[in-house]
N, C-alpha and C positions, 0 to 999 in steps of 0.2 A: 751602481746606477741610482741616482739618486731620482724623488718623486717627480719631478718636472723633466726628465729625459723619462723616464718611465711611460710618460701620459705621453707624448710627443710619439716614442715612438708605437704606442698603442696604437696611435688616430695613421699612423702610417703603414697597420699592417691591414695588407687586402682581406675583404671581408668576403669575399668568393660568392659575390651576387655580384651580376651587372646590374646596373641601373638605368634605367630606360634616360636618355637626355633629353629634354625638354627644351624645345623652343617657345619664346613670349608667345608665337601665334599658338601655338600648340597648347600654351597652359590659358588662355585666353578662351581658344578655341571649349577647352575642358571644361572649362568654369561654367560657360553657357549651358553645357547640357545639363552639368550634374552640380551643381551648387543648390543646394539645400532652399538657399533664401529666392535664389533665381525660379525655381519649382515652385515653390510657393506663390509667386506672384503670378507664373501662370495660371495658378489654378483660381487666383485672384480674376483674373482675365478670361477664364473658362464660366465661371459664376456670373460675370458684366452679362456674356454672348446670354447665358441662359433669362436674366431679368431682363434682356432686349428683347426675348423674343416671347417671354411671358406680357410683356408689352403690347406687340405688335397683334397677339393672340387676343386681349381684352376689344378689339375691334369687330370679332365676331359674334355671332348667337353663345349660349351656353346652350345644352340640351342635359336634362337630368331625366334617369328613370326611380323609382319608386313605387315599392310593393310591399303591404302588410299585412300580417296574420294576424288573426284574436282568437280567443278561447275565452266565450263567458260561460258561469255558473250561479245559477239563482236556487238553490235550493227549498228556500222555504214560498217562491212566489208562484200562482197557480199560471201566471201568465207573462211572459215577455212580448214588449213592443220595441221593432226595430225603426230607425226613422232610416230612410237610406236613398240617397239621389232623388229625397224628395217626395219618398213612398215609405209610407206606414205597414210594416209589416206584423202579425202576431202569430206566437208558438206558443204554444204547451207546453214543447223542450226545454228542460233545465238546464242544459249544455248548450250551447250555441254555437257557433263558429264565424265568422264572417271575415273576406278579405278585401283588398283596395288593389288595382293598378293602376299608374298613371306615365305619362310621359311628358313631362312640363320644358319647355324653351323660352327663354330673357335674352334681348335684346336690347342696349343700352346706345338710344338711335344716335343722340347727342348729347352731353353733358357739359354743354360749354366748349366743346373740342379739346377738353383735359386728356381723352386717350390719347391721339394726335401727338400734343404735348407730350406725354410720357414717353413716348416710343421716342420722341425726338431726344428726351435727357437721358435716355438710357444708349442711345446713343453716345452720345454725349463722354457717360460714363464709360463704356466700354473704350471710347477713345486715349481716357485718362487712365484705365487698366493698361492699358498699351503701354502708355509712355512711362508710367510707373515701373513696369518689368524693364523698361528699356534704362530707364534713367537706374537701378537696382544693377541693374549690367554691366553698366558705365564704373559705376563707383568699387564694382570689382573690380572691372580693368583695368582703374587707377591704381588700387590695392597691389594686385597682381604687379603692375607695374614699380611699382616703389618697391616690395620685394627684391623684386626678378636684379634691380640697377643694385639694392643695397649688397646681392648676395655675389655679383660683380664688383662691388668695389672693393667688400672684403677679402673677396678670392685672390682678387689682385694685392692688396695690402699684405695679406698671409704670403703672397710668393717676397713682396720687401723684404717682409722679417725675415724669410730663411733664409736671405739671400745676407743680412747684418750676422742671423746666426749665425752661419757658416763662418763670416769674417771674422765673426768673434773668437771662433774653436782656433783660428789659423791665427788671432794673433795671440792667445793661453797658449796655441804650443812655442812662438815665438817666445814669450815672457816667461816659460818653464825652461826654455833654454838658457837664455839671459841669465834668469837666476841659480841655475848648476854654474855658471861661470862666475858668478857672483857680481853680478852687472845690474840685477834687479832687486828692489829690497822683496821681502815677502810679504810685506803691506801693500805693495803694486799688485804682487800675484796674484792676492786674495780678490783686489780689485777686480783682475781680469777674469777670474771665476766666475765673481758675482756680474760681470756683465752675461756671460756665457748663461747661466742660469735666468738671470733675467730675457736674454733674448728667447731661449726657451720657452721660456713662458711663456712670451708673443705669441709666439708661434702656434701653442697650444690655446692661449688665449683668444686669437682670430679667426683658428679653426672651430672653434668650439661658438665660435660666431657666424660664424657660413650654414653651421648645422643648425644653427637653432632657427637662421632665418628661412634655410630651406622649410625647416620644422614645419612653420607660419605657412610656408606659400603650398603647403601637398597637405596643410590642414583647409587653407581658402580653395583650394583643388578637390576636397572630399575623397581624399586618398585614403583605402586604408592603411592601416600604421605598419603591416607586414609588407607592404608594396615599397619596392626601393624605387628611390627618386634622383634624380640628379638633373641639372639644369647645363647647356652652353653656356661653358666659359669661356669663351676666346676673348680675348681682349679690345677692346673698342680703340679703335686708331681717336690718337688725340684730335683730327681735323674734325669728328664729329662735336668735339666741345666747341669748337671755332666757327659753329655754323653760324649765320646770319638768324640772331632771334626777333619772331615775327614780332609787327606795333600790336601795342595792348589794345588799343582802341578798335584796330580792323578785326583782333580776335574777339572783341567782347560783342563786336557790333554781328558777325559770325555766331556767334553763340549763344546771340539773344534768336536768332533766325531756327537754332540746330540741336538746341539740349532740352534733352527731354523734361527734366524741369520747369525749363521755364514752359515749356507747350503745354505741361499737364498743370502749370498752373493759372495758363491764360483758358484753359479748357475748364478748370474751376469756374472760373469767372463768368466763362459762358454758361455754363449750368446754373447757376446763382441768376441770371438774368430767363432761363428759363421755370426755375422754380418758382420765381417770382412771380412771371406768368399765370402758370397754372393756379398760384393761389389767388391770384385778381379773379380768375373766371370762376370760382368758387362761388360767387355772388348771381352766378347765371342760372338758369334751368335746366332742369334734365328733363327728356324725354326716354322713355321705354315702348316697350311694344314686348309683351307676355301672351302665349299661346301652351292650351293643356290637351290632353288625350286623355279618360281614361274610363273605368267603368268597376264593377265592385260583386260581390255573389255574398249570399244568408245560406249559408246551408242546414237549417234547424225546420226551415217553412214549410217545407214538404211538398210542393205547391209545383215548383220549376226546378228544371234539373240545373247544374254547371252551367253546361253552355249557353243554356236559353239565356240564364241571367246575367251572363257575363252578354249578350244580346244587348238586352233591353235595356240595362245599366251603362251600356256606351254614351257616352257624354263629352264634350267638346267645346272648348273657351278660347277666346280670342279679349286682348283687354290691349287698353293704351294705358298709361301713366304719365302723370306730370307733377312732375315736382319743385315748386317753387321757394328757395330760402327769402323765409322775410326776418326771422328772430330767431338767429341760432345763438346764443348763449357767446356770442362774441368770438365763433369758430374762427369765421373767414376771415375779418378783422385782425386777429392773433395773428393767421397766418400771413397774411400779405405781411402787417408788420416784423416777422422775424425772417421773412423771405428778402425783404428790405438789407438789415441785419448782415445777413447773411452774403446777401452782394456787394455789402461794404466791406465785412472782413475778407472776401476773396479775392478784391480788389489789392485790400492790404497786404496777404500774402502774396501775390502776382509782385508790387512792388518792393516786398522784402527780399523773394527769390532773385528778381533781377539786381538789388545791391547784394546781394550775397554773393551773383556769381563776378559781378563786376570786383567786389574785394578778392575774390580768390583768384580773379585773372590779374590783376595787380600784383598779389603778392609771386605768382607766379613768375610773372615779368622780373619784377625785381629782383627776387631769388637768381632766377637764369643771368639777368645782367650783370648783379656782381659777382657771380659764383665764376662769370666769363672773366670778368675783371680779376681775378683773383687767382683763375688758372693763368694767365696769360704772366702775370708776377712771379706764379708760384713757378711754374719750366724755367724761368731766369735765375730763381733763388736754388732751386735740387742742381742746377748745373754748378754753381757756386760751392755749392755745399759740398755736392761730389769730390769737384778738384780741391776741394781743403781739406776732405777727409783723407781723401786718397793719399794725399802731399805729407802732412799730418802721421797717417801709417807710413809712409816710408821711412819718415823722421824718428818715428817710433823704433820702428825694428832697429833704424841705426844708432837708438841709445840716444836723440837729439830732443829728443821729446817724453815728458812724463806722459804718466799714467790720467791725470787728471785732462790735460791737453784730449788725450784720444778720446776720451768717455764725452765730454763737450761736443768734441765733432763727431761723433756716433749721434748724439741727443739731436742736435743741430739740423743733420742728414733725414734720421728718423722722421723728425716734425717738418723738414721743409716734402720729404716725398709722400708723409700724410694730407698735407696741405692740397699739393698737386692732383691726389688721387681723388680727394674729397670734392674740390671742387669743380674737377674733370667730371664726376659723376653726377653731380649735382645738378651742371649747366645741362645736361643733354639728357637729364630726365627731366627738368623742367619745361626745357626747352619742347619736347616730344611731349608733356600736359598741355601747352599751347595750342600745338596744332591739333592737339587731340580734344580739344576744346573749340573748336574753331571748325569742329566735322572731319579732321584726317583718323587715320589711325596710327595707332603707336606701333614703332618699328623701333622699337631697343637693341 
Protein backbone atom coordinates (compact mmCIF):
# COMPACT_ATOMS: atom_id res chain seq x y z
CA UNK A 1 0.00 0.00 0.00
CA UNK A 2 1.55 2.79 -1.00
CA UNK A 3 1.58 6.51 1.08
CA UNK A 4 -1.52 8.01 -0.44
CA UNK A 5 -4.03 4.88 0.04
CA UNK A 6 -2.25 4.75 3.46
CA UNK A 7 -3.53 8.40 4.51
CA UNK A 8 -7.02 7.86 2.55
CA UNK A 9 -7.68 5.05 4.42
CA UNK A 10 -6.50 6.36 7.80
CA UNK A 11 -9.03 9.43 7.55
CA UNK A 12 -11.68 6.44 6.87
CA UNK A 13 -11.04 4.63 9.85
CA UNK A 14 -13.78 5.48 12.89
CA UNK A 15 -12.41 7.34 15.53
CA UNK A 16 -14.92 5.82 18.25
CA UNK A 17 -16.15 9.28 19.48
CA UNK A 18 -19.35 10.70 18.32
CA UNK A 19 -19.40 13.99 17.46
CA UNK A 20 -22.00 16.26 18.38
CA UNK A 21 -23.59 17.83 14.68
CA UNK A 22 -23.94 21.26 14.63
CA UNK A 23 -26.59 23.28 13.02
CA UNK A 24 -25.68 27.11 11.64
CA UNK A 25 -28.32 28.20 14.26
CA UNK A 26 -26.75 26.24 16.77
CA UNK A 27 -23.11 27.33 16.09
CA UNK A 28 -24.41 30.92 15.78
CA UNK A 29 -26.49 30.43 18.65
CA UNK A 30 -22.74 29.25 20.54
CA UNK A 31 -20.80 31.90 19.45
CA UNK A 32 -23.21 34.54 21.18
CA UNK A 33 -22.68 33.16 24.47
CA UNK A 34 -19.06 32.01 24.55
CA UNK A 35 -16.85 33.89 21.96
CA UNK A 36 -14.09 35.45 23.77
CA UNK A 37 -14.45 38.86 21.68
CA UNK A 38 -18.43 38.81 22.13
CA UNK A 39 -17.61 38.73 26.33
CA UNK A 40 -15.47 41.19 25.97
CA UNK A 41 -17.63 43.76 24.46
CA UNK A 42 -20.15 43.13 27.08
CA UNK A 43 -18.24 43.80 29.58
CA UNK A 44 -17.33 46.94 27.45
CA UNK A 45 -21.25 47.54 27.72
CA UNK A 46 -21.38 46.67 31.49
CA UNK A 47 -18.48 49.63 32.12
CA UNK A 48 -21.02 52.33 29.70
CA UNK A 49 -24.14 51.27 32.31
CA UNK A 50 -21.63 51.91 35.40
CA UNK A 51 -20.22 55.79 33.94
CA UNK A 52 -24.08 56.38 33.15
CA UNK A 53 -24.86 55.95 36.31
CA UNK A 54 -21.82 57.60 38.12
CA UNK A 55 -23.35 60.34 35.79
CA UNK A 56 -26.68 60.58 36.89
CA UNK A 57 -25.13 60.24 40.65
CA UNK A 58 -22.99 63.78 40.27
CA UNK A 59 -26.72 65.30 40.40
CA UNK A 60 -26.71 64.95 44.07
CA UNK A 61 -25.11 66.29 47.43
CA UNK A 62 -21.72 64.55 48.34
CA UNK A 63 -21.52 64.03 52.06
CA UNK A 64 -17.99 63.26 53.60
CA UNK A 65 -16.94 62.44 57.29
CA UNK A 66 -13.63 63.31 58.70
CA UNK A 67 -11.88 62.72 62.00
CA UNK A 68 -8.21 63.42 63.34
CA UNK A 69 -5.78 62.50 65.98
CA UNK A 70 -2.52 64.33 67.07
CA UNK A 71 0.02 63.74 69.47
CA UNK A 72 2.16 66.91 70.31
CA UNK A 73 5.61 66.97 72.39
CA UNK A 74 7.42 70.02 73.44
CA UNK A 75 9.85 68.97 75.63
CA UNK A 76 12.17 71.81 76.40
CA UNK A 77 8.85 74.55 76.40
CA UNK A 78 7.48 75.67 80.01
CA UNK A 79 4.25 76.34 78.19
CA UNK A 80 1.99 75.36 75.22
CA UNK A 81 -0.85 77.47 73.76
CA UNK A 82 -3.63 75.87 71.84
CA UNK A 83 -5.72 78.12 69.50
CA UNK A 84 -8.98 75.93 68.69
CA UNK A 85 -12.46 76.91 67.27
CA UNK A 86 -11.36 80.18 68.15
CA UNK A 87 -10.22 79.79 71.83
CA UNK A 88 -6.79 80.03 73.24
CA UNK A 89 -6.04 77.43 75.36
CA UNK A 90 -2.74 76.88 77.88
CA UNK A 91 -0.90 73.69 79.55
CA UNK A 92 1.99 72.95 81.25
CA UNK A 93 1.67 69.45 79.53
CA UNK A 94 4.55 68.46 77.47
CA UNK A 95 2.43 65.82 75.72
CA UNK A 96 -0.76 66.97 74.34
CA UNK A 97 -3.32 65.41 72.41
CA UNK A 98 -6.11 66.99 70.49
CA UNK A 99 -8.76 65.72 67.91
CA UNK A 100 -11.16 67.13 64.94
CA UNK A 101 -14.64 65.84 63.84
CA UNK A 102 -16.49 66.84 61.11
CA UNK A 103 -19.18 66.05 58.81
CA UNK A 104 -19.03 68.29 55.53
CA UNK A 105 -21.72 68.07 52.31
CA UNK A 106 -21.15 69.93 48.54
CA UNK A 107 -23.61 70.58 46.43
CA UNK A 108 -23.06 71.51 42.88
CA UNK A 109 -26.65 73.49 42.35
CA UNK A 110 -25.62 74.56 38.60
CA UNK A 111 -22.65 74.49 36.47
CA UNK A 112 -24.01 75.62 33.34
CA UNK A 113 -26.33 72.28 33.21
CA UNK A 114 -22.95 70.20 32.28
CA UNK A 115 -24.30 67.31 34.69
CA UNK A 116 -27.45 67.26 32.68
CA UNK A 117 -25.32 67.16 29.73
CA UNK A 118 -23.22 64.23 30.87
CA UNK A 119 -25.84 61.83 32.02
CA UNK A 120 -27.27 62.57 28.44
CA UNK A 121 -23.69 61.43 26.58
CA UNK A 122 -23.22 58.72 28.62
CA UNK A 123 -26.19 57.72 27.58
CA UNK A 124 -25.34 58.17 24.49
CA UNK A 125 -22.42 55.98 24.98
CA UNK A 126 -23.81 53.24 26.47
CA UNK A 127 -26.04 53.23 23.29
CA UNK A 128 -23.05 52.90 21.16
CA UNK A 129 -21.65 49.95 23.64
CA UNK A 130 -24.81 48.24 22.54
CA UNK A 131 -24.42 48.47 19.02
CA UNK A 132 -20.68 47.71 19.11
CA UNK A 133 -21.39 44.04 20.94
CA UNK A 134 -24.20 43.76 18.35
CA UNK A 135 -22.27 44.76 15.21
CA UNK A 136 -18.92 42.32 16.85
CA UNK A 137 -21.98 39.53 16.73
CA UNK A 138 -22.79 40.26 13.36
CA UNK A 139 -19.34 39.91 11.94
CA UNK A 140 -19.06 36.45 13.74
CA UNK A 141 -22.12 35.40 12.13
CA UNK A 142 -20.72 36.23 8.88
CA UNK A 143 -17.51 34.30 9.87
CA UNK A 144 -19.48 31.46 11.04
CA UNK A 145 -21.27 31.53 8.09
CA UNK A 146 -18.59 31.41 5.26
CA UNK A 147 -17.14 28.51 7.25
CA UNK A 148 -20.17 26.66 7.90
CA UNK A 149 -21.08 26.95 3.30
CA UNK A 150 -17.07 26.52 2.66
CA UNK A 151 -17.07 23.15 4.94
CA UNK A 152 -20.41 22.25 2.70
CA UNK A 153 -18.95 22.69 -0.41
CA UNK A 154 -15.87 20.79 0.24
CA UNK A 155 -17.75 17.83 1.88
CA UNK A 156 -19.69 17.78 -1.19
CA UNK A 157 -16.62 18.06 -3.68
CA UNK A 158 -14.80 15.28 -1.35
CA UNK A 159 -17.94 12.76 -2.16
CA UNK A 160 -16.96 13.83 -6.39
CA UNK A 161 -13.61 12.74 -5.95
CA UNK A 162 -14.40 9.30 -4.42
CA UNK A 163 -16.85 8.94 -6.55
CA UNK A 164 -13.71 9.73 -10.05
CA UNK A 165 -11.64 7.45 -7.36
CA UNK A 166 -13.70 4.65 -7.50
CA UNK A 167 -13.90 5.06 -11.39
CA UNK A 168 -10.46 5.17 -11.56
CA UNK A 169 -9.74 1.67 -9.55
CA UNK A 170 -12.52 0.03 -12.00
CA UNK A 171 -10.93 1.39 -15.05
CA UNK A 172 -6.75 0.15 -13.64
CA UNK A 173 -8.57 -3.11 -13.23
CA UNK A 174 -10.06 -2.86 -16.73
CA UNK A 175 -6.47 -1.73 -18.25
CA UNK A 176 -4.71 -4.67 -16.09
CA UNK A 177 -6.87 -6.88 -17.92
CA UNK A 178 -6.23 -5.40 -21.34
CA UNK A 179 -2.80 -5.70 -20.69
CA UNK A 180 -2.44 -9.67 -19.50
CA UNK A 181 -4.15 -10.03 -22.98
CA UNK A 182 -1.81 -7.75 -24.53
CA UNK A 183 -4.33 -5.23 -25.77
CA UNK A 184 -2.66 -2.42 -23.65
CA UNK A 185 0.79 -1.06 -23.76
CA UNK A 186 2.35 -0.59 -20.14
CA UNK A 187 2.83 2.97 -20.62
CA UNK A 188 -1.22 3.08 -20.66
CA UNK A 189 -1.03 1.13 -17.50
CA UNK A 190 1.31 3.17 -15.71
CA UNK A 191 -0.92 5.89 -16.81
CA UNK A 192 -3.87 4.44 -15.32
CA UNK A 193 -2.05 3.96 -11.85
CA UNK A 194 -0.98 7.36 -11.89
CA UNK A 195 -4.51 8.63 -12.28
CA UNK A 196 -5.60 6.17 -9.44
CA UNK A 197 -3.08 7.55 -7.10
CA UNK A 198 -3.74 11.05 -8.15
CA UNK A 199 -7.41 10.69 -7.44
CA UNK A 200 -6.38 9.41 -4.13
CA UNK A 201 -4.88 12.13 -3.27
CA UNK A 202 -8.06 14.25 -3.93
CA UNK A 203 -9.60 12.52 -1.96
CA UNK A 204 -7.22 12.90 0.92
CA UNK A 205 -6.47 16.24 -0.32
CA UNK A 206 -10.36 17.59 0.40
CA UNK A 207 -10.67 15.75 3.33
CA UNK A 208 -7.83 17.15 4.99
CA UNK A 209 -9.77 20.46 3.87
CA UNK A 210 -13.10 19.97 5.59
CA UNK A 211 -11.02 19.18 8.76
CA UNK A 212 -8.95 22.17 8.82
CA UNK A 213 -12.13 24.39 8.09
CA UNK A 214 -14.10 22.64 10.80
CA UNK A 215 -10.68 23.31 12.68
CA UNK A 216 -11.48 27.39 12.09
CA UNK A 217 -15.14 27.21 12.71
CA UNK A 218 -14.99 25.07 16.89
CA UNK A 219 -11.80 27.59 17.13
CA UNK A 220 -14.43 30.84 16.32
CA UNK A 221 -16.90 28.39 18.58
CA UNK A 222 -14.26 28.49 21.60
CA UNK A 223 -14.43 24.75 21.55
CA UNK A 224 -12.00 22.96 23.30
CA UNK A 225 -9.63 21.03 21.32
CA UNK A 226 -10.52 17.50 23.15
CA UNK A 227 -14.42 18.40 22.28
CA UNK A 228 -15.40 16.53 19.00
CA UNK A 229 -17.16 18.64 16.47
CA UNK A 230 -18.89 17.88 13.50
CA UNK A 231 -21.35 19.99 11.53
CA UNK A 232 -24.73 19.06 9.03
CA UNK A 233 -23.88 17.91 5.98
CA UNK A 234 -26.90 17.27 3.99
CA UNK A 235 -26.64 18.61 0.92
CA UNK A 236 -28.36 21.81 -0.30
CA UNK A 237 -30.95 21.21 -3.16
CA UNK A 238 -29.67 23.26 -6.19
CA UNK A 239 -33.09 25.41 -6.24
CA UNK A 240 -31.67 27.24 -3.25
CA UNK A 241 -28.78 28.52 -5.79
CA UNK A 242 -31.71 29.69 -8.14
CA UNK A 243 -33.43 31.87 -5.67
CA UNK A 244 -34.48 35.20 -6.83
CA UNK A 245 -31.33 37.71 -5.47
CA UNK A 246 -32.67 40.72 -3.62
CA UNK A 247 -32.00 44.57 -5.46
CA UNK A 248 -28.67 46.07 -3.93
CA UNK A 249 -30.22 49.21 -3.50
CA UNK A 250 -33.63 48.10 -1.26
CA UNK A 251 -30.73 46.00 0.76
CA UNK A 252 -28.40 48.95 1.14
CA UNK A 253 -31.27 51.23 1.77
CA UNK A 254 -32.38 48.37 4.63
CA UNK A 255 -29.13 48.39 5.99
CA UNK A 256 -28.43 51.80 6.33
CA UNK A 257 -32.05 51.66 8.74
CA UNK A 258 -30.67 47.98 10.54
CA UNK A 259 -26.59 47.48 11.05
CA UNK A 260 -25.27 48.10 13.89
CA UNK A 261 -22.65 50.04 12.37
CA UNK A 262 -23.94 52.45 10.84
CA UNK A 263 -26.31 53.25 14.13
CA UNK A 264 -23.10 53.20 16.41
CA UNK A 265 -21.69 55.60 14.09
CA UNK A 266 -24.51 57.97 13.53
CA UNK A 267 -24.58 57.65 17.51
CA UNK A 268 -20.79 58.90 17.38
CA UNK A 269 -21.99 61.77 15.63
CA UNK A 270 -24.58 62.44 18.17
CA UNK A 271 -22.24 62.40 21.01
CA UNK A 272 -19.81 64.82 19.16
CA UNK A 273 -22.74 67.30 18.97
CA UNK A 274 -23.27 66.78 22.73
CA UNK A 275 -19.71 67.27 23.69
CA UNK A 276 -19.68 70.11 21.96
CA UNK A 277 -22.27 71.41 24.09
CA UNK A 278 -20.93 70.76 27.23
CA UNK A 279 -17.68 72.50 26.30
CA UNK A 280 -19.65 75.90 25.08
CA UNK A 281 -21.17 75.90 28.64
CA UNK A 282 -17.76 75.75 30.02
CA UNK A 283 -17.79 79.68 29.77
CA UNK A 284 -20.90 79.88 32.23
CA UNK A 285 -20.93 79.91 36.07
CA UNK A 286 -21.07 77.59 38.74
CA UNK A 287 -22.97 77.71 41.59
CA UNK A 288 -22.56 75.47 44.91
CA UNK A 289 -24.13 75.37 48.18
CA UNK A 290 -21.39 73.68 51.13
CA UNK A 291 -22.62 73.01 54.56
CA UNK A 292 -20.25 71.52 57.75
CA UNK A 293 -20.81 69.92 61.25
CA UNK A 294 -18.24 69.53 63.60
CA UNK A 295 -16.54 70.09 66.85
CA UNK A 296 -12.89 69.27 68.22
CA UNK A 297 -11.50 68.22 72.28
CA UNK A 298 -7.54 69.38 73.94
CA UNK A 299 -7.14 66.72 76.22
CA UNK A 300 -3.67 68.22 78.00
CA UNK A 301 -6.09 71.35 79.71
CA UNK A 302 -7.21 69.80 82.56
CA UNK A 303 -9.99 72.15 82.71
CA UNK A 304 -13.07 70.02 80.84
CA UNK A 305 -13.55 66.64 80.49
CA UNK A 306 -14.30 64.63 76.70
CA UNK A 307 -17.62 65.41 76.58
CA UNK A 308 -18.04 68.91 77.89
CA UNK A 309 -15.62 69.91 75.00
CA UNK A 310 -16.75 67.96 72.41
CA UNK A 311 -20.13 70.40 73.79
CA UNK A 312 -18.86 73.60 73.46
CA UNK A 313 -16.67 72.92 70.36
CA UNK A 314 -19.86 72.06 68.18
CA UNK A 315 -19.68 74.40 65.39
CA UNK A 316 -21.87 74.61 62.13
CA UNK A 317 -21.35 76.30 58.48
CA UNK A 318 -23.47 76.83 55.86
CA UNK A 319 -21.69 78.76 52.69
CA UNK A 320 -22.68 79.57 49.01
CA UNK A 321 -20.10 79.81 46.13
CA UNK A 322 -19.81 81.27 42.83
CA UNK A 323 -17.59 80.80 40.47
CA UNK A 324 -17.21 82.80 37.48
CA UNK A 325 -14.36 81.98 34.44
CA UNK A 326 -13.12 85.14 32.96
CA UNK A 327 -9.16 83.96 32.20
CA UNK A 328 -8.58 80.52 32.27
CA UNK A 329 -5.48 79.93 30.36
CA UNK A 330 -7.46 79.32 27.22
CA UNK A 331 -9.24 76.06 28.69
CA UNK A 332 -12.70 76.54 27.42
CA UNK A 333 -11.67 77.96 24.13
CA UNK A 334 -9.23 74.72 23.51
CA UNK A 335 -12.12 72.78 24.16
CA UNK A 336 -15.03 74.03 22.20
CA UNK A 337 -12.44 74.07 19.52
CA UNK A 338 -11.53 70.37 19.51
CA UNK A 339 -15.15 69.52 20.33
CA UNK A 340 -15.70 71.21 16.93
CA UNK A 341 -12.98 68.75 15.49
CA UNK A 342 -14.24 66.14 16.79
CA UNK A 343 -17.83 66.53 15.28
CA UNK A 344 -16.40 66.86 11.97
CA UNK A 345 -14.29 63.70 12.21
CA UNK A 346 -17.57 61.62 13.33
CA UNK A 347 -19.32 63.06 10.71
CA UNK A 348 -16.63 61.66 8.43
CA UNK A 349 -16.70 58.28 9.78
CA UNK A 350 -20.59 58.05 9.76
CA UNK A 351 -20.03 58.85 5.90
CA UNK A 352 -17.14 56.45 5.46
CA UNK A 353 -19.06 53.57 7.34
CA UNK A 354 -22.15 54.05 5.05
CA UNK A 355 -19.68 53.88 1.66
CA UNK A 356 -18.18 50.95 3.17
CA UNK A 357 -21.28 49.18 3.69
CA UNK A 358 -22.79 50.24 0.43
CA UNK A 359 -19.33 48.77 -1.38
CA UNK A 360 -19.68 45.50 0.53
CA UNK A 361 -23.38 45.27 -0.40
CA UNK A 362 -22.27 45.63 -4.17
CA UNK A 363 -19.72 43.32 -4.19
CA UNK A 364 -22.18 41.03 -2.58
CA UNK A 365 -24.66 41.52 -5.17
CA UNK A 366 -22.27 40.82 -7.82
CA UNK A 367 -20.59 38.05 -6.48
CA UNK A 368 -24.32 36.33 -5.94
CA UNK A 369 -25.32 37.51 -9.61
CA UNK A 370 -22.54 35.85 -11.49
CA UNK A 371 -21.81 33.16 -9.27
CA UNK A 372 -25.96 32.44 -10.36
CA UNK A 373 -24.88 33.08 -13.96
CA UNK A 374 -22.20 30.73 -13.79
CA UNK A 375 -24.06 27.87 -12.01
CA UNK A 376 -26.81 28.01 -14.41
CA UNK A 377 -23.84 27.30 -17.29
CA UNK A 378 -22.09 25.28 -15.19
CA UNK A 379 -25.39 22.23 -14.69
CA UNK A 380 -25.40 22.52 -18.68
CA UNK A 381 -21.62 21.97 -19.07
CA UNK A 382 -21.30 18.56 -15.92
CA UNK A 383 -24.28 17.04 -17.95
CA UNK A 384 -21.97 17.34 -21.16
CA UNK A 385 -19.15 16.40 -19.57
CA UNK A 386 -20.75 13.38 -17.82
CA UNK A 387 -22.28 11.94 -21.16
CA UNK A 388 -18.67 12.21 -22.77
CA UNK A 389 -16.94 10.75 -20.02
CA UNK A 390 -19.18 8.09 -19.65
CA UNK A 391 -19.36 7.38 -23.76
CA UNK A 392 -15.45 7.99 -23.67
CA UNK A 393 -15.08 4.99 -20.84
CA UNK A 394 -17.18 2.66 -22.66
CA UNK A 395 -14.92 3.35 -25.76
CA UNK A 396 -12.30 2.74 -23.59
CA UNK A 397 -12.91 -0.67 -22.06
CA UNK A 398 -13.81 -1.59 -25.87
CA UNK A 399 -9.97 -0.82 -26.81
CA UNK A 400 -11.62 2.32 -29.08
CA UNK A 401 -10.14 4.86 -27.18
CA UNK A 402 -6.50 5.66 -25.79
CA UNK A 403 -5.34 6.29 -22.47
CA UNK A 404 -4.87 9.92 -23.22
CA UNK A 405 -8.70 10.39 -24.62
CA UNK A 406 -9.98 9.12 -20.98
CA UNK A 407 -7.41 11.14 -18.62
CA UNK A 408 -8.96 14.49 -20.77
CA UNK A 409 -12.46 13.62 -19.97
CA UNK A 410 -11.73 12.59 -16.36
CA UNK A 411 -9.89 16.48 -16.13
CA UNK A 412 -12.70 17.89 -18.11
CA UNK A 413 -15.63 16.20 -15.70
CA UNK A 414 -13.48 17.04 -12.55
CA UNK A 415 -13.28 20.91 -13.48
CA UNK A 416 -16.75 21.19 -14.98
CA UNK A 417 -18.34 19.58 -11.41
CA UNK A 418 -15.86 21.85 -9.47
CA UNK A 419 -17.33 24.62 -11.28
CA UNK A 420 -20.84 23.66 -10.62
CA UNK A 421 -20.24 23.02 -6.92
CA UNK A 422 -18.38 26.36 -6.42
CA UNK A 423 -20.50 28.32 -7.73
CA UNK A 424 -23.68 26.53 -6.35
CA UNK A 425 -22.17 27.60 -2.88
CA UNK A 426 -21.18 30.79 -3.58
CA UNK A 427 -24.58 32.23 -4.97
CA UNK A 428 -26.55 31.04 -1.82
CA UNK A 429 -24.08 32.19 0.73
CA UNK A 430 -24.11 35.44 -0.80
CA UNK A 431 -27.24 35.48 -1.45
CA UNK A 432 -28.20 34.66 2.43
CA UNK A 433 -25.27 37.93 3.33
CA UNK A 434 -27.91 40.01 1.43
CA UNK A 435 -30.66 39.42 3.40
CA UNK A 436 -28.61 39.06 6.35
CA UNK A 437 -27.82 42.42 5.69
CA UNK A 438 -30.95 43.90 5.02
CA UNK A 439 -32.10 42.56 8.83
CA UNK A 440 -33.10 38.57 8.01
CA UNK A 441 -31.27 35.95 9.26
CA UNK A 442 -28.97 33.39 7.81
CA UNK A 443 -30.52 30.03 7.19
CA UNK A 444 -27.73 27.99 5.36
Amino acid sequence: MNTRHFLLALLMLPTGISAQTWTLQQCIDHAAEHNITVQKNRLSLEDAEQQRLQAKAALFPSLSAAVSQSLGYRPFQEATTIVQNGMATSTNNKVTENGSYGINANWTVWNGGINQKNIEAQNIQKDIAENQTQQTLSTIQEQIAQLYVQILYTTEAAKVNRQLAKTARQQLQRGQERFKLGDLAKADLAQLEAQVASADYDVVNSDAQVAGYKRQLKELLQLNISEPFDISTSEMDDSRALAPIPSKEEVYQQALAVRPEIRAAQLQADAADVQLDIARRGYLPTIGLNAGIGTSHYAATGQKGFGEQIKRNLNGSVGLSVSVPILDNRRNKTAVSRAKLAKTSAALDLQDKQISLGSTIENLWLSATTSQQRFQSAQAAVKSQETNYELINEQFKAGLKNIVDLLQARDNLLQAQQNRLQSKYTTILNTQLLHFYEGGQLTI
